[in-house]
C-alpha positions in Angstrom: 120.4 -271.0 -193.4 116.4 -271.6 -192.7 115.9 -274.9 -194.0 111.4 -275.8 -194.6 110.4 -279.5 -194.3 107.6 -279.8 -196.7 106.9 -283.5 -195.0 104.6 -281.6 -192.9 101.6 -280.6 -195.8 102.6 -284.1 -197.6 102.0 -286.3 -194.3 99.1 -284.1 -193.4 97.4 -284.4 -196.7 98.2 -288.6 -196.2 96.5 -288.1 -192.7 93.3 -286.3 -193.4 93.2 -288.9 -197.1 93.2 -292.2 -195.3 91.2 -291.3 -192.0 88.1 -289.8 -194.4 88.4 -293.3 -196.7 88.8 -295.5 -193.2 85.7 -293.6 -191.6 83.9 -294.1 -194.7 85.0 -297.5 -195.2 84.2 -298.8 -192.0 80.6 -297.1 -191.9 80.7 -293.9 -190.1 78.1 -291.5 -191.6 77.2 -293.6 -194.1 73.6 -295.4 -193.9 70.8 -296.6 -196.0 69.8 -292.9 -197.1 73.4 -291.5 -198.1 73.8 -290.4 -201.8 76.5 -292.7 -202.6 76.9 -290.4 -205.4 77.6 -287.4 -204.2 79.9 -289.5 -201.3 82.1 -291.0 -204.0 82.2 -287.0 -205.7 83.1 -286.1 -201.8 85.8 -288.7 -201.8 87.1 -287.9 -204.8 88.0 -284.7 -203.7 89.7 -285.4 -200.8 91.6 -287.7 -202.3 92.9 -285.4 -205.2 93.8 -282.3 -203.0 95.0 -283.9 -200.1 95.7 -287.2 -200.8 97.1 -286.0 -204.7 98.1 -282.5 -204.7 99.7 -282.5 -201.1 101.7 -284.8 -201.7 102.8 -284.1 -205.2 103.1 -280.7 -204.1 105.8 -282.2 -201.3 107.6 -284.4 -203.5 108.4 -281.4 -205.8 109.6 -279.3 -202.7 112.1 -282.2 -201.4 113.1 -282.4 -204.9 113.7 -279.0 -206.0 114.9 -277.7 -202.7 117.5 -278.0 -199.8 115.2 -279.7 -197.5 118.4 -280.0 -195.2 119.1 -284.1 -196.2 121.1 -285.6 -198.2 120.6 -286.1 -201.8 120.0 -289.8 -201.8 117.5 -289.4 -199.2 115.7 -286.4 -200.9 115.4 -288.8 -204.1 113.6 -291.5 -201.6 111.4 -289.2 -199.9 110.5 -287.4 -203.0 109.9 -290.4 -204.5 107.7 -292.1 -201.8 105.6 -288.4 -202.0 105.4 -288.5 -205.7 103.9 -292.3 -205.8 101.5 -292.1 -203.1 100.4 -288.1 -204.6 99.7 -289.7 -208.1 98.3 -293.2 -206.4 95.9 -290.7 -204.6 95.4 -288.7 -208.4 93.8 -292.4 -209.9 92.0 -293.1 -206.9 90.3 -289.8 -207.3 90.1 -290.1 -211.4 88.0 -293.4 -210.6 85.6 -292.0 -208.0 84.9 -288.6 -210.9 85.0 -291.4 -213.8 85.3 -295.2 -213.1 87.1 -297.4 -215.3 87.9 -301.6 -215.8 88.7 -303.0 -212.4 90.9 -304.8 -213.8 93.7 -302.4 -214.7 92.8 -301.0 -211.0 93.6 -304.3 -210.0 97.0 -304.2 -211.4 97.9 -300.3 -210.7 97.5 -301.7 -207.0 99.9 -304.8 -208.0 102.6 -302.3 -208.9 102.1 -300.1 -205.8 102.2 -303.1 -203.8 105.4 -303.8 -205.0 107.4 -299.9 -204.8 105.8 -299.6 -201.2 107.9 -303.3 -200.4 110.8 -301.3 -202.1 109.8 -298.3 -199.7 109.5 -300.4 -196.8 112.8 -302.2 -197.5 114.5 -298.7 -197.5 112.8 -297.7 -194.6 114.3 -300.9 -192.6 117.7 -300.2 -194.1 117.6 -296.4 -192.9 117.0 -297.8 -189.6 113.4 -296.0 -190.0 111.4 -298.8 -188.6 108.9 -297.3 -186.7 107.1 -295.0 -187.7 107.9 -294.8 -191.4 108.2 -298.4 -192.2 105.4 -299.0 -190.3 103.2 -297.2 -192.2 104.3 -298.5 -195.7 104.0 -302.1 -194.3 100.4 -301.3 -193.7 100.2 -299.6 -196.6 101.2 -302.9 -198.4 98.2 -304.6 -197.0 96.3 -302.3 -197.5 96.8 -302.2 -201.5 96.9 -306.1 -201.3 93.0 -306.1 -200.4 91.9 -303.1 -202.0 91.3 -304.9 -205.4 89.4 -307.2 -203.4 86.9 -304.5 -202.3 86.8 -303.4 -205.7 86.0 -306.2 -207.6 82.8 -307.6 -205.4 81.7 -305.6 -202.3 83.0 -307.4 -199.3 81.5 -306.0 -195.7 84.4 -307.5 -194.0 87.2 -307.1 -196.3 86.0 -303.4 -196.5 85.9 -303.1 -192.6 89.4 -304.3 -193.1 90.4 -301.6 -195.5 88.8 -299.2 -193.3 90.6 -300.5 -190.2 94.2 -300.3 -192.1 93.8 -296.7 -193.5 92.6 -295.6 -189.7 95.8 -297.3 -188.7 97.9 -295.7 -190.8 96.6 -292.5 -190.3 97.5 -292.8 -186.6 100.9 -294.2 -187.3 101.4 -291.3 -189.7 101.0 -288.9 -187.0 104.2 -289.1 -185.1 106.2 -288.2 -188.4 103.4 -285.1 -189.0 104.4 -284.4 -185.4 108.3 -284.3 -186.1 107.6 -282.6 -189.3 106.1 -279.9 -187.6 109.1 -280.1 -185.3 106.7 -281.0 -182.0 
């Protein structure tokens, strides 16, 4: 039997997601003359087809088909797909129409606390590095968000920026096995 790993669009579409946001984040082709209008349209895409529909896309593979791994690890890795696919659906949602920071502020709360669920699963699988890695960084990450997103901070920004690079290079090595490289 052939078995697919779907990981591979769902990790890419995390990859491409978080490096466009880093770049952006920490400055990269954005100056004094950028439309930030028509940036936060641009990032709203990326974030809903790659970040959003990648994902979601891979979630509903590893749940619907024999991915070749065992059913209890299916439901965690179409779980972790499925939250950080719909995560990446708001995120979009607020760049096409923004809404009270505050309920932002408490969507990231709740992510905060799965992705420590994740990353506790990850340790117990014995998954450390990379896959643990990345949801650890994806915890701070969603800790300073809000913080970004309530008053514009340069260097809490340059933070956030700094975190999605990083998990966008500690992504890669589970792209790579994915892809079976």
């Amino acid at each position: 039997m052939n078995v697919v790993n779907p990981e591979a669009i769902g990790v890419f579409g995390l990859v491409v997601t978080v490096w466009v946001f880093g770049l952006e984040q920490l400055g990269f082709g954005v100056n004094k003359d950028t439309d930030h209008a028509a940036l936060g349209r641009n990032l709203a895409n990326v974030a809903l087809w790659f970040g959003g529909v990648a994902q979601i896309f891979t979630a509903l593979c590893i749940y619907l088909f024999d991915v070749g791994v065992p059913p209890e690890i299916r439901v965690y890795l179409g779980t972790v797909f499925a939250t950080y696919g719909l995560f990446w659906v708001v995120v979009a949602m607020h760049f096409y129409n923004p809404g009270d920071k505050n309920v932002y502020a408490h969507f990231f709360l709740g992510i905060f606390f799965m992705t420590a669920l994740f990353s506790y699963k990850a340790i117990l699988l014995g998954k450390i590095w990379p896959l643990a890695t990345v949801l650890l960084l994806i915890n701070g990450l969603t800790i300073l968000l809000p913080f970004t997103w309530y008053k514009q901070n340069a260097i809490i920004t340059k933070l956030c920026g700094a975190l999605n690079v990083a998990i966008g290079v500690c992504a890669v090595p589970i792209l790579m096995h994915a892809l079976g490289l």
